[in-house]
C-alpha positions in Angstrom: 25.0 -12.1 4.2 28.1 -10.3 3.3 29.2 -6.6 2.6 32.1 -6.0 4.8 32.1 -4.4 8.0 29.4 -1.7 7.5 26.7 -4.2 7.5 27.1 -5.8 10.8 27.4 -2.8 12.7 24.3 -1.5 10.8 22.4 -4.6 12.2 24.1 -4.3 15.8 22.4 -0.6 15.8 19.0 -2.3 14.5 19.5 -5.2 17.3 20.2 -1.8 20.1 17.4 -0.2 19.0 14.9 -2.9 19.5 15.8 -3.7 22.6 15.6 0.1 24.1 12.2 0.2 22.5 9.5 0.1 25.1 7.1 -0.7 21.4 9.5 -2.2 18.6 8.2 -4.0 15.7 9.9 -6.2 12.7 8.6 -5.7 9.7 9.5 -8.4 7.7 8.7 -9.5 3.9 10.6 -12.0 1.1 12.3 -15.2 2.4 11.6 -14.2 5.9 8.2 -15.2 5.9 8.4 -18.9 4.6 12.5 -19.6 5.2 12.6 -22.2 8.0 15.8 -20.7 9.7 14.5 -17.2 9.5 11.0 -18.7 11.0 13.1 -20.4 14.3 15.1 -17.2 14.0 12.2 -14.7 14.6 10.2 -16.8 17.1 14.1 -16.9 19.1 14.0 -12.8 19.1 9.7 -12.8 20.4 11.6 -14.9 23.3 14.5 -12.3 23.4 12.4 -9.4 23.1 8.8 -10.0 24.1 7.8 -6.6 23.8 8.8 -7.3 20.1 5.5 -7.4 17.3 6.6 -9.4 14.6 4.3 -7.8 11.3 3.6 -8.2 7.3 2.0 -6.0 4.9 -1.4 -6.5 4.8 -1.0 -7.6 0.9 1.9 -10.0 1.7 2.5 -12.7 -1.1 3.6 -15.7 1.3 3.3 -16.2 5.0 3.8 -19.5 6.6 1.2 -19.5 9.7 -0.6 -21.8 11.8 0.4 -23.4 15.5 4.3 -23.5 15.7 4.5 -20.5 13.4 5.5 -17.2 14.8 3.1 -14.7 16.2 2.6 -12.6 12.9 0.4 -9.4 13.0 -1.0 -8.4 10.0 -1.1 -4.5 9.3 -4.0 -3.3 8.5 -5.8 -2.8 4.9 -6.8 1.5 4.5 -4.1 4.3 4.4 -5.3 6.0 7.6 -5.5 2.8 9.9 -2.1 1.4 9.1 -0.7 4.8 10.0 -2.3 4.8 13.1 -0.7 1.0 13.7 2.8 1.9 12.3 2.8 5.3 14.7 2.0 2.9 18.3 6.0 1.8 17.6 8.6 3.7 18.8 11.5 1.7 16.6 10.7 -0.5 13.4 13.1 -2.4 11.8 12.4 -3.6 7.8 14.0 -6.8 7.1 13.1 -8.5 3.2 10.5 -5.8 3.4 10.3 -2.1 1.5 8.4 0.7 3.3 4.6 -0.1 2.4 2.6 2.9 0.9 -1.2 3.2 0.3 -2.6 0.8 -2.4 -4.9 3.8 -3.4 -4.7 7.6 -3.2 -7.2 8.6 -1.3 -8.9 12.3 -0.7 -7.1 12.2 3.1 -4.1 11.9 1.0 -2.6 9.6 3.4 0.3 7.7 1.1 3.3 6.7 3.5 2.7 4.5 6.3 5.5 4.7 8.6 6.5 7.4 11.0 9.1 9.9 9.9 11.5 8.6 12.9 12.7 5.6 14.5 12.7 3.7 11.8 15.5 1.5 10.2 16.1 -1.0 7.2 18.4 -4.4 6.8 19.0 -4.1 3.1 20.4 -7.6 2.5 20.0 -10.4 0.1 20.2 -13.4 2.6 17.0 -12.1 4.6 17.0 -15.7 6.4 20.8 -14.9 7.2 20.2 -11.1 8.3 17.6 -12.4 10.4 19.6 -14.7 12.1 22.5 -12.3 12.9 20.5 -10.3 14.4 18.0 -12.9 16.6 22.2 -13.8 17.4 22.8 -10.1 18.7 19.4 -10.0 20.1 20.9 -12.5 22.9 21.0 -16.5 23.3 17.3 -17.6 24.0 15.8 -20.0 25.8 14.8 -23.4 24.1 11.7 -23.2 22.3 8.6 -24.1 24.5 7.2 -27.2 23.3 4.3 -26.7 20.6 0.7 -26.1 22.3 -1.8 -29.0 21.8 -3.9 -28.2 18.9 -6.7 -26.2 19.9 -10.3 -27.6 17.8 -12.5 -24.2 17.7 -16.3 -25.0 18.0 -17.3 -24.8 14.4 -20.5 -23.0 14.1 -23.7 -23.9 13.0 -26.9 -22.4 11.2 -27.1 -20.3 8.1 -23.5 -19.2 6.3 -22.3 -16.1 7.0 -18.8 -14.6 6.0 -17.3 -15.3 9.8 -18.9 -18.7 10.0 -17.2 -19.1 6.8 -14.3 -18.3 8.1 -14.3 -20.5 11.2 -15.1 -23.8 9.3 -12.3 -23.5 6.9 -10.0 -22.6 9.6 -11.1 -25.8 12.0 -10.9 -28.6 9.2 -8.0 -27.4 6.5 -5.8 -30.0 6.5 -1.7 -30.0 7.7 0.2 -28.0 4.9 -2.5 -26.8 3.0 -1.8 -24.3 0.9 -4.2 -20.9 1.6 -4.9 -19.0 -1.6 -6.7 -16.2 0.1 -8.7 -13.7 -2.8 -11.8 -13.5 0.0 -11.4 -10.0 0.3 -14.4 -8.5 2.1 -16.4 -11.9 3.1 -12.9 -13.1 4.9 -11.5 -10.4 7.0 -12.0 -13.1 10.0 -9.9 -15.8 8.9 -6.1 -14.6 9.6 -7.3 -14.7 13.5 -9.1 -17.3 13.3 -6.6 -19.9 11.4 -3.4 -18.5 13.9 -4.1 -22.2 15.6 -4.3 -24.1 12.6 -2.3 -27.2 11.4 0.9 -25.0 9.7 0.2 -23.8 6.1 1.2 -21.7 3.6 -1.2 -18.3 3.5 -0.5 -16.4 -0.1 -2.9 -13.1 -0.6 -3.3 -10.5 -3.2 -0.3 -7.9 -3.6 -0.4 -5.5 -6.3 -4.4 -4.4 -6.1 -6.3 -5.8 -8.8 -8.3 -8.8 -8.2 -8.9 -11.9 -10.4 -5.7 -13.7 -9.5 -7.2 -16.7 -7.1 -7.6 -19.5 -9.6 -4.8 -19.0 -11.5 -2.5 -19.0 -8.5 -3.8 -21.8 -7.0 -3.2 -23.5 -10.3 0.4 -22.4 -10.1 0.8 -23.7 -6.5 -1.1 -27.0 -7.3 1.5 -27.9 -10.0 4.1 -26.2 -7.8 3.1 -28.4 -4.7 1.1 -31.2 -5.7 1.9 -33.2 -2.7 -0.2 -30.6 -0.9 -4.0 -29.5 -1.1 -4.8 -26.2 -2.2 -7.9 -24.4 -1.0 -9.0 -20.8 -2.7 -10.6 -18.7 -1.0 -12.5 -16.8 -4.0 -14.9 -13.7 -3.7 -17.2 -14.2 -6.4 -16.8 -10.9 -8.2 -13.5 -11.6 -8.4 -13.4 -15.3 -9.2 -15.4 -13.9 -12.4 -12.0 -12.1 -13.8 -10.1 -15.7 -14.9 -12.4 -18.8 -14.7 -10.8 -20.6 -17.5 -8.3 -21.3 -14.7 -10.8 -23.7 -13.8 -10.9 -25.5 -16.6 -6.8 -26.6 -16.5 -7.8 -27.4 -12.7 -10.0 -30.2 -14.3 -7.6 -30.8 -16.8 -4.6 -31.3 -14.8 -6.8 -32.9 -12.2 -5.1 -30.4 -9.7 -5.9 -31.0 -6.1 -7.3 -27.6 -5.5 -10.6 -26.9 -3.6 -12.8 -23.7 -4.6 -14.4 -21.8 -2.2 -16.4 -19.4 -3.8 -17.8 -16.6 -1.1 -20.6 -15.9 -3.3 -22.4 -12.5 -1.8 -23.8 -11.9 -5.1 -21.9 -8.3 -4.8 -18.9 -6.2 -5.6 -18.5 -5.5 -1.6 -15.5 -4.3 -2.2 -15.9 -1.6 -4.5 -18.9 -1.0 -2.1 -16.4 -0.5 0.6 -14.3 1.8 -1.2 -17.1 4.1 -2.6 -18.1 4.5 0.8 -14.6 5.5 1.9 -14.5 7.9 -1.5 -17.9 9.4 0.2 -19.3 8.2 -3.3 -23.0 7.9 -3.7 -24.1 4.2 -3.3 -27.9 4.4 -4.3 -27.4 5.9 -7.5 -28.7 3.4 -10.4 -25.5 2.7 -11.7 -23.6 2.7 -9.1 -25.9 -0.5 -7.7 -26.1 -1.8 -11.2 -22.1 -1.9 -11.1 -21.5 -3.6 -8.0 -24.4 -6.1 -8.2 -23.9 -9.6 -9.3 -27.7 -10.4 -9.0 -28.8 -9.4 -12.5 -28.7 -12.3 -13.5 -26.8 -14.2 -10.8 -24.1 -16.4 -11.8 -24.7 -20.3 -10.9 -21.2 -21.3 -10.2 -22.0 -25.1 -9.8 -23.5 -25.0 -13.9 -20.4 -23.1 -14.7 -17.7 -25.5 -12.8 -19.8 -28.6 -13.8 -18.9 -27.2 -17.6 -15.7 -26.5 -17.2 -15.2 -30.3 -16.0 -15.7 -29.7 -12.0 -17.4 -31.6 -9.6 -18.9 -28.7 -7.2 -21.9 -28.0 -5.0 -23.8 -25.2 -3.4 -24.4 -24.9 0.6 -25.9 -22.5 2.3 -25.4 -23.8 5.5 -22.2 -24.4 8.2 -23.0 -27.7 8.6 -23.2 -28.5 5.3 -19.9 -26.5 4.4 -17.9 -28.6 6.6 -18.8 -31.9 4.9 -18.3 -30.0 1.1 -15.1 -29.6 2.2 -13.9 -32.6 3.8 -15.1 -34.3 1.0 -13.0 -32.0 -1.2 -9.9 -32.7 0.8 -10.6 -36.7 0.6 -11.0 -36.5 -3.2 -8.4 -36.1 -5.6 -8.4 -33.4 -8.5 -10.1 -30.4 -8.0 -13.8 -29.6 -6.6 -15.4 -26.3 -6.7 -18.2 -25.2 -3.5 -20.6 -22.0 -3.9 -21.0 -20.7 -0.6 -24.4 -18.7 -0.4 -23.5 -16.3 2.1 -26.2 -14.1 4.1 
C-alpha cells in the first residue's frame, strides 16, 4: 500500500500493540468490510489473535456478514454506551475507518468515542492491502476451520412482533441477498440474529437522517440484479421517498419491501426520552404518531404498480416472503407489528 519505509514500521507497531493487548480491538471501515482478501485477512488475525474483537460503527455503510464471514461486533448506537464499549479495549487499531463521534449532541455532552490512549490509525489507501500486512506480521495462521453447517433457527410463531420479525427474515433470506437495513427501532434484533445466515451484503443508515431505504435498494437492485434485495423499512421512515417505489415497479427491480409498520415515530420517541423531553404533551404524540389517519401501505404500493400484502402474523410473514424471493420484480409486505 505504499509510502516508503514509515508506513510499515507504523503497522509493525499497530501489529505489537495488538498482540500485548490483554483487550485489542480492530476497528475497521471502507474496503475492509466487503474486500474478499481483507475478509480472509481479518478472520487469519481472530485465529492469530483470539483475544482480538473485530468491530464497525454502528452506522456502517457495507458489511459483508453471514456464516463464513468474520465475527463482526457492532458498536453500539448512543454517545454514552459506545464510550463505555470503546473504554473495555486497552489498544484499538482504525484501519479504512475515522474515529466515530456521536451522531447527536446530547445534554451529557458525550461527542468522542474513543479513549484518549491506546489508540492507533493505519492511514492507507489499499485498506485490503494494510490489512493483509498486518494479519502477515500478526504471524502465519493456521488453515481456516472448515465453514460450520448452517444452523436453521426455529422461526417463531403467533402474532408479529419486532424480534419475531427479525428472526423470520434472518432464517429464510436467501444466499447473497443484499440487506438494506432502515429498521431502526423495530430491528435492533436482527444483526445477532442473521450472524448464521447464508453470506450477504448488510448496508445501514450512515449520516442520520432517515428516508434513504427505497432509494438504496433501488440503487443496489440495478447495481446487483443477479441478487435479491430485501429492505428493511420503518414505516415513518419509508414515508420520506416512496416514489422510489414506483421505479421499483418500473424497472421491475427484484427488491422485496418490508415495511415494519408500528404506526409510530419510535425513534424520535426514543430520543425524546433520552433528551428527558415530555412525551405526553399533545403535540409531541401528534408528531410521532402515524395513526391519524394510518397509512395503508398495500393501497399505496398497489398504486405505485406493486404487488404487496399485509400480515400480521409470523407464519404468515414467512410465506409473504418466500413468495417475494420466488417472484421476480419487486413486491412490497406491511408488517403489522404489536
Amino acid at each position: 500500500f505504499g509510502g516508503g519505509d514509515a508506513i510499515p514500521r507504523h503497522v509493525e507497531r499497530c501489529a505489537e500493540a495488538l498482540r500485548a493487548a490483554r483487550h485489542p480491538a480492530l476497528l475497521v471501515g471502507g474496503a475492509g468490510t466487503c474486500d474478499e482478501a481483507a475478509l480472509e485477512a481479518l478472520g487469519d488475525a481472530r485465529r492469530l489473535v483470539p483475544a482480538l474483537s473485530v468491530v464497525v460503527e454502528n452506522a456502517f455503510s457495507r458489511v459483508e456478514r453471514g456464516a463464513g464471514r468474520p465475527d463482526w461486533v457492532r458498536a453500539p448506537y448512543f454517545p454514552s454506551d459506545a464510550q463505555k464499549f470503546f473504554a473495555k479495549f486497552d489498544a484499538i487499531v482504525l484501519c479504512g475507518a475515522r474515529r466515530p463521534v456521536a451522531m447527536f449532541g446530547y445534554e451529557d455532552g458525550v461527542s468522542r468515542l474513543l479513549p484518549e490512549t491506546g489508540v492507533f490509525e493505519i492511514d492507507a489507501m489499499d485498506v485490503s492491502g494494510a490489512l493483509r500486512y498486518l494479519r502477515d506480521l500478526l504471524g502465519t495462521p493456521d488453515p481456516a476451520p472448515l465453514a460450520p453447517p448452517r444452523h436453521d433457527p426455529a422461526l417463531p410463531s403467533g402474532r408479529l412482533s419486532p424480534t419475531k420479525l427479525c428472526q423470520v427474515v434472518a432464517a429464510v433470506q436467501p444466499p447473497r441477498a443484499v440487506v438494506v437495513d432502515e429498521s431502526l427501532t423495530s430491528g435492533t434484533a436482527y444483526w445477532d440474529l442473521s450472524k448464521h445466515a447464508p453470506p450477504f451484503s448488510h448496508l445501514t443508515l450512515t449520516g442520520g437522517s432517515i428516508g434513504f431505504g427505497l432509494p438504496l435498494a433501488v440503487g443496489c437492485a440495478v447495481a446487483a440484479d443477479d441478487r435479491r434485495v430485501i429492505v428493511l423499512q420503518a414505516d415513518g421512515s419509508g414515508l420520506y421517498s416512496t416514489p422510489a417505489l414506483w421505479t421499483m415497479a418500473n424497472e421491475r427491480l427484484d427488491v422485496t419491501v418490508l415495511v415494519c409498520a408500528n404506526k409510530s415515530y419510535q425513534i424520535l420517541k426514543v430520543e425524546q426520552q433520552k433528551q428527558r423531553l415530555p412525551a405526553s404533551a399533545r403535540n409531541a404524540k401528534k408528531l410521532t404518531s402515524l395513526n391519524q389517519p394510518a397509512v395503508d401501505w398495500v393501497a399505496l404500493a398497489n398504486g405505485y404498480g406493486l404487488d404487496a400484502r399485509a400480515v400480521d402474523t409470523a407464519d404468515d410473514l414467512k410465506s409473504a416472503l418466500l413468495h417475494s424471493f420466488d417472484t421476480p420484480g419487486p413486491f412490497l409486505i406491511e408488517a403489522r407489528l404489536a
